[in-house]
C-alpha positions in Angstrom: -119.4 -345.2 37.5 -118.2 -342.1 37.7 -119.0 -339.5 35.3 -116.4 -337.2 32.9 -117.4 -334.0 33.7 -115.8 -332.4 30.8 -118.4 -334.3 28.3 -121.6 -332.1 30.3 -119.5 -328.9 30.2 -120.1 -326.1 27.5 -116.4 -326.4 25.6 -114.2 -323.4 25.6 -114.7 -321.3 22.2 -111.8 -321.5 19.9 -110.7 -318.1 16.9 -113.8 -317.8 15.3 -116.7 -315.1 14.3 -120.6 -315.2 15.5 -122.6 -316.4 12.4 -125.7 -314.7 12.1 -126.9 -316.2 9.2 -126.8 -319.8 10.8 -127.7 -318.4 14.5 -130.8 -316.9 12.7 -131.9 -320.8 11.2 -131.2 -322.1 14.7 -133.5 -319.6 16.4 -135.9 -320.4 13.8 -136.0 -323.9 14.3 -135.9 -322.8 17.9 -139.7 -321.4 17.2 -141.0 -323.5 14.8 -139.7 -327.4 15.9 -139.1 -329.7 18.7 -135.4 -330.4 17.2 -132.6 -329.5 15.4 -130.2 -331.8 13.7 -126.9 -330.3 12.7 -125.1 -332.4 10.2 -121.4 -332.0 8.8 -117.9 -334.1 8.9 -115.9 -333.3 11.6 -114.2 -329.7 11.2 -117.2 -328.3 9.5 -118.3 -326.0 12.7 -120.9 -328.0 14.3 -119.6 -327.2 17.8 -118.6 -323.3 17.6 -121.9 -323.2 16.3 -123.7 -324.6 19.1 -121.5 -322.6 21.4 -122.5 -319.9 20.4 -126.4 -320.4 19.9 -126.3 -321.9 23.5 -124.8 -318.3 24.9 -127.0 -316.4 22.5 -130.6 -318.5 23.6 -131.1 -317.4 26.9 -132.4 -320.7 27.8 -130.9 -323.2 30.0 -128.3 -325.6 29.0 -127.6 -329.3 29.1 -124.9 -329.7 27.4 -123.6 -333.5 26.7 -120.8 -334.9 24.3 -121.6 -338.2 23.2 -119.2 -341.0 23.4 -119.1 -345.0 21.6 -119.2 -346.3 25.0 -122.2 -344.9 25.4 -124.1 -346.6 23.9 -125.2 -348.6 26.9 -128.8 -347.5 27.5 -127.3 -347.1 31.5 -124.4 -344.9 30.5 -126.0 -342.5 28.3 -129.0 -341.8 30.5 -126.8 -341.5 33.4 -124.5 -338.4 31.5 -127.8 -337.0 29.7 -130.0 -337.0 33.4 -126.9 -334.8 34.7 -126.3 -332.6 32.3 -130.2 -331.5 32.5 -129.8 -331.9 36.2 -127.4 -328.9 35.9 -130.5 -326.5 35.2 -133.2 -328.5 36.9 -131.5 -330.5 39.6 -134.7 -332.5 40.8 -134.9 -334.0 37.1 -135.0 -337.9 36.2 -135.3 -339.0 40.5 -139.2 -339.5 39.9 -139.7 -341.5 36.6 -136.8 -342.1 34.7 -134.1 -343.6 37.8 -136.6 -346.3 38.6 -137.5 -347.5 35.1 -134.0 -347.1 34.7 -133.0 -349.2 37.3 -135.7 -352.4 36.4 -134.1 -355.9 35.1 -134.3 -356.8 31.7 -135.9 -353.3 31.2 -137.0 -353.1 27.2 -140.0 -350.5 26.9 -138.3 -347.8 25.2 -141.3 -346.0 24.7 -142.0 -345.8 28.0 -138.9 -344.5 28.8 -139.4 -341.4 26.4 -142.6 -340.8 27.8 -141.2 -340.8 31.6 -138.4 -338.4 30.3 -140.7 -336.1 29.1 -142.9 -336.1 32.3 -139.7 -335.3 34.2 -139.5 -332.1 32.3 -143.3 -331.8 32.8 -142.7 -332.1 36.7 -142.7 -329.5 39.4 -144.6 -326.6 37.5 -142.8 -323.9 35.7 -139.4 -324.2 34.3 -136.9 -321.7 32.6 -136.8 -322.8 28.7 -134.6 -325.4 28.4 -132.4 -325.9 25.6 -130.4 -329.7 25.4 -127.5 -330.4 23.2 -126.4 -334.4 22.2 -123.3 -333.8 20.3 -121.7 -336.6 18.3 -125.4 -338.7 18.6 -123.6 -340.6 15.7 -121.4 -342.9 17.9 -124.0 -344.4 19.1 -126.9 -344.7 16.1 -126.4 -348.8 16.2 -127.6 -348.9 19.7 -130.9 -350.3 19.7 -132.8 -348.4 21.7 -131.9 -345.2 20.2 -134.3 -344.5 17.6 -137.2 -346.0 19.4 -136.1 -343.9 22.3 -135.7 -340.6 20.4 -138.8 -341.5 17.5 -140.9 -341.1 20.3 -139.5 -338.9 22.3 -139.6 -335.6 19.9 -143.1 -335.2 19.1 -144.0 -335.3 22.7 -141.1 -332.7 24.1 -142.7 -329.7 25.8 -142.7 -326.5 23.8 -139.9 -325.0 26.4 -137.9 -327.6 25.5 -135.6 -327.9 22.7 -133.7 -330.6 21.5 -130.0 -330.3 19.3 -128.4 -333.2 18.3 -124.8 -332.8 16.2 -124.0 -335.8 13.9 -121.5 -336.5 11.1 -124.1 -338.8 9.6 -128.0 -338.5 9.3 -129.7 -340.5 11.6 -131.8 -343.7 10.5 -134.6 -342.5 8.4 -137.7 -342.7 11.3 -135.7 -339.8 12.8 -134.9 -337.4 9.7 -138.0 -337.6 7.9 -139.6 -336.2 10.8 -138.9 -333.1 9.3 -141.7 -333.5 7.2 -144.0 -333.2 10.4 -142.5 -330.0 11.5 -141.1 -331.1 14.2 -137.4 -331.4 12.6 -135.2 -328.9 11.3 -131.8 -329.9 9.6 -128.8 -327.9 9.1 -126.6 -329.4 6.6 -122.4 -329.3 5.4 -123.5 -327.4 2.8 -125.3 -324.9 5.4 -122.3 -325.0 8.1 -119.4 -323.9 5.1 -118.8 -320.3 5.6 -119.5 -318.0 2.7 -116.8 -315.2 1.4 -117.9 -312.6 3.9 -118.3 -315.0 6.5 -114.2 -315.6 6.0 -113.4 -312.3 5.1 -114.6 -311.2 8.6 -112.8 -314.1 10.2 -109.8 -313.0 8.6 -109.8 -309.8 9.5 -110.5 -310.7 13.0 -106.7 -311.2 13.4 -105.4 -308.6 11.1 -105.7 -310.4 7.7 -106.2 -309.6 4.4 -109.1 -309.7 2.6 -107.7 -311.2 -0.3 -105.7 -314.3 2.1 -109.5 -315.1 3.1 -110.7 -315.5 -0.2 -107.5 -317.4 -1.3 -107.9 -320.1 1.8 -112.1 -320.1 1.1 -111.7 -321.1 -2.2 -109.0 -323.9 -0.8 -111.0 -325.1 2.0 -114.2 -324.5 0.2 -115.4 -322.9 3.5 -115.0 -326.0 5.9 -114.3 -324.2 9.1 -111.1 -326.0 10.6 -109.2 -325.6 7.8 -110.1 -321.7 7.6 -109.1 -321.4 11.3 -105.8 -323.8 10.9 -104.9 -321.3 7.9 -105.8 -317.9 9.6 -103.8 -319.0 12.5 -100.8 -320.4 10.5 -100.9 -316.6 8.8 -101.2 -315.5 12.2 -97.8 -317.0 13.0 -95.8 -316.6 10.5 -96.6 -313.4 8.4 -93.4 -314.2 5.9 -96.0 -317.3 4.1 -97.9 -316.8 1.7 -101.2 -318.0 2.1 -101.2 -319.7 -1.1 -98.3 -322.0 0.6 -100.0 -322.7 4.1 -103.3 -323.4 2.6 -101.7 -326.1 0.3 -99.7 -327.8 2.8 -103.2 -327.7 5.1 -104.9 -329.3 2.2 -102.0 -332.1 1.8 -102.8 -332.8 5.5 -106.6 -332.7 5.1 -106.4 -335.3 2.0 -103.8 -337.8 3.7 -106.1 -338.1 6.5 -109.2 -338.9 4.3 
């Protein structure tokens, strides 16, 4: 099989503004927890976000974008081993490709715990941080909370996990955050507040009062903010009152 490189590639950033208050709960969580889960419909910033936390880090990156195909224990493993191969290029040869490889292989716990001696292996690494976007497609897969359950309380402490996801996962995986060893950043979190718009706004040479019109339209959900500022952007004769309605049509006959 060959492999898309464009779903282990950091994406290319798209008109928006860094985020401190958000950057500042993902280097918290960065700190404090094994994992991060970032939870929000699609549009509400997941991936600008992470763009921008994974530039701002320092660490290493392993960057993969989840598709429904993958979930095939074979195919994810094989996209997830190379994206971390990209920072550490030794990484999965020892444990994982043989376990990997076995018929009728079904100990998912072992699996974890050979992924995590991988990034145990070879002495001392540069922090690490991995990002599973879209880890959604793929929550009926059967191995996937087994595999991750036990994976996150055993990840080293240079290693941190991300995983973006229009849905929670199953409950063994949230509730984790009761062990410290989750942190989740919800819709609610991820919609931009009025100075978070204003500045986004004024980014391109708008108005401070077309930002507050299109936040209280959008109620912050970062596509449409970035749809309307660029609509404005292109056509300076609308009113933003008119783009930001015709956005929200859109937004509503897709629902």
């Amino acid at each position: 099989m060959q492999l898309i490189l464009e779903k282990i590639t950091l994406p290319a950033s798209t008109l928006h503004v860094l985020r401190p208050r958000l950057l500042d709960l993902l280097n918290d969580s960065l700190n404090t927890c094994a994992a991060t889960i970032i939870n929000g419909r699609a549009g509400s910033g997941k991936t600008t976000l992470m763009t921008d936390f994974a530039e701002e880090s320092g660490r290493a990156l392993a960057w993969y974008k989840v598709d429904a195909p993958d979930g095939e224990l074979q195919i994810f493993f094989r996209y997830l081993i190379a994206s971390i191969q990209q920072s550490r290029p030794g990484f999965g040869r020892k444990n994982l490709q043989p376990i990997l490889h076995a018929e009728n292989f079904e100990q998912i716990d072992l699996l974890a715990e050979a992924f995590v001696y991988e990034l145990l292996d070879g002495g001392s690494h540069e922090p690490l941080l991995i990002v599973v976007e879209d880890l959604h497609l793929v929550y009926d897969a059967e191995w996937v909370v087994p595999f991750f359950r036990r994976l996150l309380p055993l990840l080293p402490n240079d290693v941190h996990i991300v995983i973006t996801s229009r849905t929670l996962p199953p409950a063994p995986l949230w509730r984790m955050r009761s062990k410290q060893r989750l942190f989740v950043i919800d819709e609610a979190e991820l919609a931009f507040t009025r100075p978070e718009a204003i500045e986004l706004f004024e980014s391109v040479g708008l108005s401070r009062e077309q930002a507050s019109i299109a936040l209280d339209h959008t109620h912050g959900r970062a596509s449409a903010l970035r749809t309307c500022a660029q609509s404005l952007t292109s056509d300076s004769d609308e009113r933003a009152e008119d783009v930001v309605a015709v956005m929200e049509s859109q937004i509503t006959g897709r629902r």
